[in-house]
One Martini backbone bead per residue (centre of mass of N, CA, C, O) as a GRO file, in nm:
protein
  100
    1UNK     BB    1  15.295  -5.236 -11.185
    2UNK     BB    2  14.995  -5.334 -11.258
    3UNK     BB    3  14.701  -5.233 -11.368
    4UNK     BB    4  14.537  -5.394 -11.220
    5UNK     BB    5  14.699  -5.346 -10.908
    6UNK     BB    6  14.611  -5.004 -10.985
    7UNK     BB    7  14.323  -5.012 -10.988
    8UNK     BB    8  14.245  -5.193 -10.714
    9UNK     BB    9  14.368  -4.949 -10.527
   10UNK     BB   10  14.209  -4.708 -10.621
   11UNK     BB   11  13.905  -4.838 -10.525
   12UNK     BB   12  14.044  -4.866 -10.244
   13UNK     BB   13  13.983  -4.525 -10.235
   14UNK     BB   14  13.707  -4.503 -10.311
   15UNK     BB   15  13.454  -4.425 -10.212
   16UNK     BB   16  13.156  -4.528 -10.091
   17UNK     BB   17  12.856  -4.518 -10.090
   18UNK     BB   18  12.596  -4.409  -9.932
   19UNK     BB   19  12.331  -4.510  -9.788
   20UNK     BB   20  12.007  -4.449  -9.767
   21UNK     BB   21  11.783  -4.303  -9.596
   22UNK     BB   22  11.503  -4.339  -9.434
   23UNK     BB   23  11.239  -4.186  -9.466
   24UNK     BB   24  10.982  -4.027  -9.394
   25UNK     BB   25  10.701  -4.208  -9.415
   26UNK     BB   26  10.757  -4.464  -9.597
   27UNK     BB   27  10.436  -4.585  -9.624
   28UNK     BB   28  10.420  -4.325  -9.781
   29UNK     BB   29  10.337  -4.230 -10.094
   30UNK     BB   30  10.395  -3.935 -10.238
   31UNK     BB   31  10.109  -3.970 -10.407
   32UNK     BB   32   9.959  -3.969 -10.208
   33UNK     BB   33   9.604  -3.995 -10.068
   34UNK     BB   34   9.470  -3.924  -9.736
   35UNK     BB   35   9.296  -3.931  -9.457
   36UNK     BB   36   9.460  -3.738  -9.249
   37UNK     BB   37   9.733  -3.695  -9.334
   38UNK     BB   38   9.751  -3.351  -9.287
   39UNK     BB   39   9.713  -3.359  -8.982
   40UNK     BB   40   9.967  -3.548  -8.918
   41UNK     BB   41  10.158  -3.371  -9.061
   42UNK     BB   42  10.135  -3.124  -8.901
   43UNK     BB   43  10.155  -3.246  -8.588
   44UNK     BB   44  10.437  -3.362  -8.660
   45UNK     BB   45  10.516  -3.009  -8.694
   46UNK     BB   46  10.354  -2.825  -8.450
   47UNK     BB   47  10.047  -2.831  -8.512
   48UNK     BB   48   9.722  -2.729  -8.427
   49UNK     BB   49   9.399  -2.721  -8.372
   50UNK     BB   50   9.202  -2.467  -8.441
   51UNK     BB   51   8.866  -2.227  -8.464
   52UNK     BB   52   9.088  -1.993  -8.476
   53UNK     BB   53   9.224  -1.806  -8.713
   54UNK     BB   54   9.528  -1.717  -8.730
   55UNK     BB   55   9.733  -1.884  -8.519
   56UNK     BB   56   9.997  -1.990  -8.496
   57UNK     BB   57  10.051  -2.323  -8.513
   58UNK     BB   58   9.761  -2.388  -8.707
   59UNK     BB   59   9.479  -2.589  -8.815
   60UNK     BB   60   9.183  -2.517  -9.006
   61UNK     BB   61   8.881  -2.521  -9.152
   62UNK     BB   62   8.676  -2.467  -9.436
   63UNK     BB   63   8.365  -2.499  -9.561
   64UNK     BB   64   8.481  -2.693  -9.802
   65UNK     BB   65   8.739  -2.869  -9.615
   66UNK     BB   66   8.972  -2.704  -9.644
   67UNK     BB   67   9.309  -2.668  -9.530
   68UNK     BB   68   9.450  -2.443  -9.292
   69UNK     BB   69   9.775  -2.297  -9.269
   70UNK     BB   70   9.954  -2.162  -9.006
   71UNK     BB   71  10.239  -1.914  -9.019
   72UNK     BB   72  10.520  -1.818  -8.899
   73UNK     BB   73  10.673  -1.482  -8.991
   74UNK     BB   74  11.001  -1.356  -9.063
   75UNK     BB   75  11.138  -1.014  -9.253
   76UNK     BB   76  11.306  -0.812  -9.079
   77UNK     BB   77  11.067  -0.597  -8.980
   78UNK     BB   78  10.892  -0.802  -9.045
   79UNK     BB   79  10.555  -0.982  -8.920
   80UNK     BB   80  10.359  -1.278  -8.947
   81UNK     BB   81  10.081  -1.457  -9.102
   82UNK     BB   82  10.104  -1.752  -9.289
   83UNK     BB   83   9.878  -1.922  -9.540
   84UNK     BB   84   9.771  -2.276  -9.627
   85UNK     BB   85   9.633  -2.433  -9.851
   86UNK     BB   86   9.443  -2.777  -9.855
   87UNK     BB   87   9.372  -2.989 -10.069
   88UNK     BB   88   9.431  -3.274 -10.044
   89UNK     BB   89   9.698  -3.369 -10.047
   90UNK     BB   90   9.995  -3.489 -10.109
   91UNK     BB   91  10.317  -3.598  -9.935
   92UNK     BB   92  10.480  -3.398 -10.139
   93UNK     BB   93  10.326  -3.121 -10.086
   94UNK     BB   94  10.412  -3.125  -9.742
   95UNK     BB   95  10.709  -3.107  -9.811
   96UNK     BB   96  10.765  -2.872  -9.965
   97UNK     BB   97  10.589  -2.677  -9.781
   98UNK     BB   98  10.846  -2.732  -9.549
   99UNK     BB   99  11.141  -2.799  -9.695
  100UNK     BB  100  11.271  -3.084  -9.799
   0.00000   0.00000   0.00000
């Protein structure tokens, strides 16, 4: 068999890589930062608004205007709610801390 039709024969057994799914929120480049991202970013990952602060998978507003995501967590026989402030945040910034 010659190098070329053993290159060939090898090349067809090599797997092709697979295309890139698309990612979620496609239109929108992840330093973008715009009203109303974090809002409907949080929403379409089951958190709600709500005006009493701390209450697990809700997000209020501060005095400054900055959003505030209350979300639940266990380690070990520990359990409560942990906050994270987002000031605009850019859509790279709330997939980071959703951990994607």
């Amino acid at each position: 068999m010659s190098v070329i039709k053993l290159l060939k024969t090898l090349a067809k057994r090599i797997p092709k890589p697979k295309k890139r799914q698309t990612r979620d929120w496609a239109d929108v480049r992840l330093n973008e930062r715009r009203e109303g991202l974090a809002e409907e970013f949080l929403e379409q990952h089951g958190y709600s608004h709500s005006d009493i602060a701390g209450q697990p998978n809700t997000y209020t507003y501060d005095l400054d205007g900055k959003i505030k995501a209350f979300s639940e967590y266990a380690k070990g026989h520990k359990s409560g709610t942990s906050v994270k402030t987002f000031n605009n945040p850019t859509l790279k910034s709330l997939r980071d801390w959703m951990g994607y």
